[in-house]
SEDREN-178823 format. One line per 8 residues: number of its first residue (from 1); for each residue x, y, z of N, C-alpha, C, O. Coordinates in steps of 0.2 Angstrom, whole numbers, plus 5000, padded with zeros to 4 digits. Example, Ala and Ser with C-alpha at 12.3 -4.5 7.8 and 13.67 -1.06 7.14 Angstrom:
<rs>
1> 5066 4972 5039 5062 4978 5039 5066 4984 5039 5071 4983 5042; 5064 4989 5035 5068 4995 5036 5064 5000 5039 5067 5006 5040 $
</rs>
This chain:
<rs>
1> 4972 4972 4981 4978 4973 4977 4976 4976 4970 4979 4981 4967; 4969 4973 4967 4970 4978 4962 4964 4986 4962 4963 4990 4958; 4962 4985 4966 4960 4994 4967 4966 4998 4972 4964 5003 4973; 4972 4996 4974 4978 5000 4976 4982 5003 4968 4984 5008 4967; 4983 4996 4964 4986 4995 4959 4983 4999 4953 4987 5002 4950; 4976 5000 4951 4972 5005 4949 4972 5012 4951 4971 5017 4946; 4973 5014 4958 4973 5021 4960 4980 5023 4960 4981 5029 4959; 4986 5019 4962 4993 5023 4962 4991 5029 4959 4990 5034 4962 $
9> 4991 5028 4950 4993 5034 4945 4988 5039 4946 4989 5045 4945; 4984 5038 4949 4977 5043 4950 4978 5048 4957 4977 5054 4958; 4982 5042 4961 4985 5046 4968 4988 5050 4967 4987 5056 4968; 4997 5047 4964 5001 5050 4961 4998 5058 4960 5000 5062 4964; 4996 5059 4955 4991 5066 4953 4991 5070 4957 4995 5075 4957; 4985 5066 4963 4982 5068 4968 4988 5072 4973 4987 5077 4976; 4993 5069 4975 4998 5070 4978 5003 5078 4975 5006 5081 4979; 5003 5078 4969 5005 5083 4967 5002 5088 4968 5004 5093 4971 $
17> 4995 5088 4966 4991 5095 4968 4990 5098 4974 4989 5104 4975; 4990 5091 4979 4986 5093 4987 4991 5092 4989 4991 5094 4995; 4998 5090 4989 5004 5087 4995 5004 5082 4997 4999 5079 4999; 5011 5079 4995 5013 5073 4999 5012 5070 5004 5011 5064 5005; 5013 5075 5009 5011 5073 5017 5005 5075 5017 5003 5071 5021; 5002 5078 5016 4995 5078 5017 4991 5071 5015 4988 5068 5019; 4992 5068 5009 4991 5064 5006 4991 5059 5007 4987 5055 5005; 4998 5057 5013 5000 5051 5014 4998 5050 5022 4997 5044 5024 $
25> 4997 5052 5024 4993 5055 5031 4985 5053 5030 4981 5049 5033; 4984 5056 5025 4974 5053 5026 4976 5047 5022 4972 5043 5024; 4980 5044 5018 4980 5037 5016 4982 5033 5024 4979 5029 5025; 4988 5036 5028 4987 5032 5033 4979 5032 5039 4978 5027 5042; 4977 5037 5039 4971 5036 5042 4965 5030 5038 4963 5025 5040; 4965 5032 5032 4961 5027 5029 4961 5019 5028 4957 5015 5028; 4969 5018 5027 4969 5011 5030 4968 5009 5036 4966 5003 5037; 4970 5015 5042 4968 5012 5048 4962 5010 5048 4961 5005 5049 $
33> 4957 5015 5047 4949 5014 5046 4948 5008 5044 4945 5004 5048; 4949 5006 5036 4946 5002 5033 4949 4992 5037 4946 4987 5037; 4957 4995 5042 4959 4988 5045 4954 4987 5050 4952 4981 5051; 4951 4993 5053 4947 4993 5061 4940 4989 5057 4936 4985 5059; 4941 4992 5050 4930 4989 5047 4932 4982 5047 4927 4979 5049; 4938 4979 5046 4940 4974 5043 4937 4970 5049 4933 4967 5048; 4938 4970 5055 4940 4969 5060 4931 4967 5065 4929 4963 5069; 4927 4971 5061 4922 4973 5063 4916 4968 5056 4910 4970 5054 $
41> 4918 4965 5055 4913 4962 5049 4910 4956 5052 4913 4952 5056; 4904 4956 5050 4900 4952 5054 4898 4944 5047 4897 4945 5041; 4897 4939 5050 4898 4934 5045 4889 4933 5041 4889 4931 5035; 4884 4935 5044 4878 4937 5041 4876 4939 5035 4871 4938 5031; 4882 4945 5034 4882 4947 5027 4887 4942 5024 4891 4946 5022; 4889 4938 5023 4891 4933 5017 4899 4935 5014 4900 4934 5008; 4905 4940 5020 4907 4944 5017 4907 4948 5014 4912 4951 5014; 4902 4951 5011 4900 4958 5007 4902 4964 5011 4905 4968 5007 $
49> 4901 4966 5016 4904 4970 5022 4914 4970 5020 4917 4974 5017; 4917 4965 5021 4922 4964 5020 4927 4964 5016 4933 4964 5016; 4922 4962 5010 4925 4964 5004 4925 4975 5002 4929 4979 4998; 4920 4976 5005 4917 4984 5004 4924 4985 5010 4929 4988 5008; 4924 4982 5017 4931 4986 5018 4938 4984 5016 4943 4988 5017; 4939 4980 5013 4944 4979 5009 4945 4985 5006 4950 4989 5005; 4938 4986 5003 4940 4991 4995 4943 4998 4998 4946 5002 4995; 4940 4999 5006 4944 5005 5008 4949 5003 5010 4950 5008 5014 $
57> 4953 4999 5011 4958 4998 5013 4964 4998 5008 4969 5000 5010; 4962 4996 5001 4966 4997 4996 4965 5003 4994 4970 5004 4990; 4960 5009 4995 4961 5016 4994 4966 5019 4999 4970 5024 4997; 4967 5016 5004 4969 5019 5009 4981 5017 5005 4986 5020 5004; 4978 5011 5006 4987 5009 5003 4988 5012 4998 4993 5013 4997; 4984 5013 4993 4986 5017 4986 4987 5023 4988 4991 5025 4984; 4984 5027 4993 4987 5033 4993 4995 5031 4998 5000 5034 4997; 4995 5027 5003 5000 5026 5006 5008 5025 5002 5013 5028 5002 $
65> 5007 5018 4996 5011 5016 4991 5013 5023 4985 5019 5024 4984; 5007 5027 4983 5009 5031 4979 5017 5036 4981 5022 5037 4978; 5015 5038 4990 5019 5042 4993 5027 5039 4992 5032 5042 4991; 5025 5033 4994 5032 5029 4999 5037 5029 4995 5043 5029 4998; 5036 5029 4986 5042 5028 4981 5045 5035 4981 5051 5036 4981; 5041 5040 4982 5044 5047 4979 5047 5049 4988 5050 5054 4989; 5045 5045 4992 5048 5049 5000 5054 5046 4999 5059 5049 5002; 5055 5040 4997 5061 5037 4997 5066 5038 4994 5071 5039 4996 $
73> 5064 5039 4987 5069 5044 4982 5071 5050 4984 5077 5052 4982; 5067 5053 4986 5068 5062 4989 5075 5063 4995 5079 5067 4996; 5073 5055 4998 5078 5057 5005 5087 5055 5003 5092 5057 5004; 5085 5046 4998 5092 5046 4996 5095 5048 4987 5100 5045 4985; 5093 5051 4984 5093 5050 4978 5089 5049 4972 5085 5045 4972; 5091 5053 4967 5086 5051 4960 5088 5047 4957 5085 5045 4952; 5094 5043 4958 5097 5041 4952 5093 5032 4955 5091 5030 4960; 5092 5031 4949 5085 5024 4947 5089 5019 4952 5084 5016 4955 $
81> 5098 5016 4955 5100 5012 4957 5101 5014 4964 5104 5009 4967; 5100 5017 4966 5104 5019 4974 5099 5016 4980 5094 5014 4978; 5099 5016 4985 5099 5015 4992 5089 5017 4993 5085 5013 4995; 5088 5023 4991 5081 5024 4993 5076 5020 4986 5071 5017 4988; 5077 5020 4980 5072 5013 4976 5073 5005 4977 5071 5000 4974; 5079 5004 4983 5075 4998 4984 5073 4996 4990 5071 4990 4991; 5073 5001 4994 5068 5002 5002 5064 4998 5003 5065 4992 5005; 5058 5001 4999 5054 4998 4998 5050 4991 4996 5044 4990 4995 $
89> 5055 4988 4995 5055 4983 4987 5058 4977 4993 5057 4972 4991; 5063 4978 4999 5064 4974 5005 5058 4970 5007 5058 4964 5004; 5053 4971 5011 5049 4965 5011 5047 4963 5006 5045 4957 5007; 5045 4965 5000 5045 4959 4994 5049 4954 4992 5048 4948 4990; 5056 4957 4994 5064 4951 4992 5061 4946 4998 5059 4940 4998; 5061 4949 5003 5060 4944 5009 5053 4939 5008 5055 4933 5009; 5049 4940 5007 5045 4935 5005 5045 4932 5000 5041 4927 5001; 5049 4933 4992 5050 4928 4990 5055 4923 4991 5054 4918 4987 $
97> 5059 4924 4995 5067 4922 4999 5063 4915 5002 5065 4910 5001; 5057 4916 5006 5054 4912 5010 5049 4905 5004 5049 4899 5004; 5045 4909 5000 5041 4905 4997 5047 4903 4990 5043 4900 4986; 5050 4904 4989 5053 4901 4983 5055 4894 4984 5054 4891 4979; 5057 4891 4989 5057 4883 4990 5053 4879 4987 5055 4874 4983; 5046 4881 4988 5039 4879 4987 5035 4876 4995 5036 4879 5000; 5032 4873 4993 5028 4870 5001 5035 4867 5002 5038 4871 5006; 5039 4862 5002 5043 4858 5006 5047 4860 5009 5051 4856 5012 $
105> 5049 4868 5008 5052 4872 5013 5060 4868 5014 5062 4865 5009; 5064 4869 5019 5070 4868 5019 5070 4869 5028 5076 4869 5031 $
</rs>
């Protein structure tokens, strides 16, 4: 979360100069990788492996996250209240919908 949250503004940039879909594409490959490293960590090293694929994982979602706000704006609108800024922002609502009870659930 915070090397995603670190690199948005940096991707962001990076998206303007190289392309969006370019951009969002190798961010989808790189999470794939870094989910397949996650997958592949051996308990020997003490986590350390899996913290390092983490870290490309959250490279990979910061390039994913950077795209998603502006692809979603682009197809329904600019204006800050409409249909495409809260796309994305749905499975957030939904998860805290779920844990807002607390542990004793309902």
């Amino acid at each position: 979360m915070l090397i995603t949250t670190a690199l948005v503004p940096v991707v962001g940039r990076l998206a303007d100069m190289f392309g969006r879909k370019n951009l969002y594409n190798a961010g989808f490959a790189i999470f794939t990788l870094g989910s397949f490293l996650c997958t592949l960590s051996q308990p020997q090293f003490h986590g350390r492996d899996l913290v390092l694929y983490r870290i490309v994982q959250g490279v990979g979602g910061a390039m994913l996250r950077a795209d998603a706000q502006h692809s979603h704006s682009f197809s329904f609108g600019a204006q800050p209240h409409t249909f495409g800024y809260r796309v994305p922002c749905l499975p957030l609502w939904r998860g805290h919908e779920q844990h807002a009870p607390g542990p004793i659930g309902f």
